[in-house]
LUMKOL-226032 format. One record per residue (C-alpha): chain; x, y, z. Coordinates in nm, 2 decimals, always signed. Layout:
BEGIN
<pt "A",<X,Y,Z>> ...
This chain:
BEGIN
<pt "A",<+0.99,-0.72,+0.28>> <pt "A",<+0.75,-0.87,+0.50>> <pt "A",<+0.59,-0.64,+0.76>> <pt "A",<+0.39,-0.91,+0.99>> <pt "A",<+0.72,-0.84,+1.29>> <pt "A",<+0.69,-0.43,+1.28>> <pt "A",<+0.47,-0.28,+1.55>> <pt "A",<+0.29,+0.04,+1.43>> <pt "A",<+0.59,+0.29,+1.47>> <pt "A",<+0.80,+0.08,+1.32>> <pt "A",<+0.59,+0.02,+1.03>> <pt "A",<+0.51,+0.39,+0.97>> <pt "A",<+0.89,+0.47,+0.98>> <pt "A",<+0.98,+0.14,+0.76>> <pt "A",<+0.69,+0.28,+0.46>> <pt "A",<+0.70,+0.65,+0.53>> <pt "A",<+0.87,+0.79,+0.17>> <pt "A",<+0.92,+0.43,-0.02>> <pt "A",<+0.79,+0.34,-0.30>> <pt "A",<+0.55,+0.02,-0.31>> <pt "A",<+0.41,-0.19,-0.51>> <pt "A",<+0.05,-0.25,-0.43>> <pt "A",<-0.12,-0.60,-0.50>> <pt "A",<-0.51,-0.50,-0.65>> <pt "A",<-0.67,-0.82,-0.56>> <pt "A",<-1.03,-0.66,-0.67>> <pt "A",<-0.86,-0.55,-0.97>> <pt "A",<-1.14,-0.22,-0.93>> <pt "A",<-0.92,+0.01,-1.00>> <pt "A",<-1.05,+0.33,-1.24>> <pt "A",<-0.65,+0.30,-1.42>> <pt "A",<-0.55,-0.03,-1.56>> <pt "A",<-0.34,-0.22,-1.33>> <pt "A",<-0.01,-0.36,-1.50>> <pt "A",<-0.05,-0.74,-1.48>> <pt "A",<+0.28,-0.86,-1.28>> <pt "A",<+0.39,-1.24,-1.24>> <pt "A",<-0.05,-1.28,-1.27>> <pt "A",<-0.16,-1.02,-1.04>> <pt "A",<-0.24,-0.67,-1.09>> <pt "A",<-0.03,-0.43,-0.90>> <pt "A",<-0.06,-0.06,-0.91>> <pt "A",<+0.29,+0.17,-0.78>> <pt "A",<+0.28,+0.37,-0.50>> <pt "A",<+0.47,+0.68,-0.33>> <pt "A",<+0.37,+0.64,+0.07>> <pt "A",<+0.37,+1.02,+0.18>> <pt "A",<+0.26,+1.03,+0.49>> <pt "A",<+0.05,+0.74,+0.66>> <pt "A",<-0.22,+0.88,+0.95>> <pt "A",<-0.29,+0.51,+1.12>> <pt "A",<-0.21,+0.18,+1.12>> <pt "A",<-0.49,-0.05,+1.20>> <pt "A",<-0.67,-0.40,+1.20>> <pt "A",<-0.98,-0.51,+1.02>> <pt "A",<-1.22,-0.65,+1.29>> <pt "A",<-1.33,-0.91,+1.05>> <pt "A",<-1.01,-1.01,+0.93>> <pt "A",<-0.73,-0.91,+1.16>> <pt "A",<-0.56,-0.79,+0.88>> <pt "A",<-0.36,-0.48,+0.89>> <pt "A",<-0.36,-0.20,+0.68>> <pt "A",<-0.26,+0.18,+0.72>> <pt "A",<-0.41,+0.49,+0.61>> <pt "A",<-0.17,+0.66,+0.38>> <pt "A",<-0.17,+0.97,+0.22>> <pt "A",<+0.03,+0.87,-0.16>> <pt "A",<+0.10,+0.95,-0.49>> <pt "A",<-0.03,+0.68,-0.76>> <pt "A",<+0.25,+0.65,-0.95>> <pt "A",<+0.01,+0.49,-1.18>> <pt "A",<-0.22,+0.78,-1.23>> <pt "A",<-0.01,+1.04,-1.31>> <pt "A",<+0.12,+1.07,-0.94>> <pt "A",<-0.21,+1.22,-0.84>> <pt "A",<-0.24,+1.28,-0.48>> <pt "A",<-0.48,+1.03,-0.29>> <pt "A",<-0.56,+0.87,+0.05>> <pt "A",<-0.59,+0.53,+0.06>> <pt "A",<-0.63,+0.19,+0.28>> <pt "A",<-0.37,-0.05,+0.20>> <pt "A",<-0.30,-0.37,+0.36>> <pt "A",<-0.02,-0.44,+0.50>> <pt "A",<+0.03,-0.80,+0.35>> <pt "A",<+0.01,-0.69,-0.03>> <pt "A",<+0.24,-0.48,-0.02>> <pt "A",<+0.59,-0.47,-0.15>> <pt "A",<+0.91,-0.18,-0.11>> <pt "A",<+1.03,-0.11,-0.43>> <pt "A",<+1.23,+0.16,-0.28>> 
């Protein structure tokens, strides 16, 4: 689903319980990333997400979201995720 039409509320309410999948374009993560269609993508639970805002350098947006890496176990963690690599699963 693309986000880029969603105003914050929206946004939080559209991602608030889904599951995502999460494109690691740094591919830094500290648990191997499963390599989908070339990129490495890591599964996400959205729990609760605390703000929604825009890089001042890039414009992009991204929310603060409390999740649980579906990859890791689904061990609790907050994280900054933009908006524009992300994908619902469900």
């Amino acid at each position: 689903m693309n986000f880029d039409h969603l105003n914050p509320t929206q946004l939080v309410s559209e991602l608030i319980g889904k599951t995502v999948r999460y494109e690691n374009k740094t591919n830094k993560s500290s648990v191997t990333c499963i390599a989908h269609n070339g990129k490495f993508v890591r599964t996400l639970k959205i729990k609760t997400i605390d703000s929604v805002n825009t890089h001042p350098d890039t414009g992009k947006v991204f929310v603060t979201a409390k999740v649980d890496d579906v990859d890791d176990a689904g061990v609790e963690k907050w994280r900054n995720l933009y908006v524009d690599a992300m994908e619902t699963l469900c």
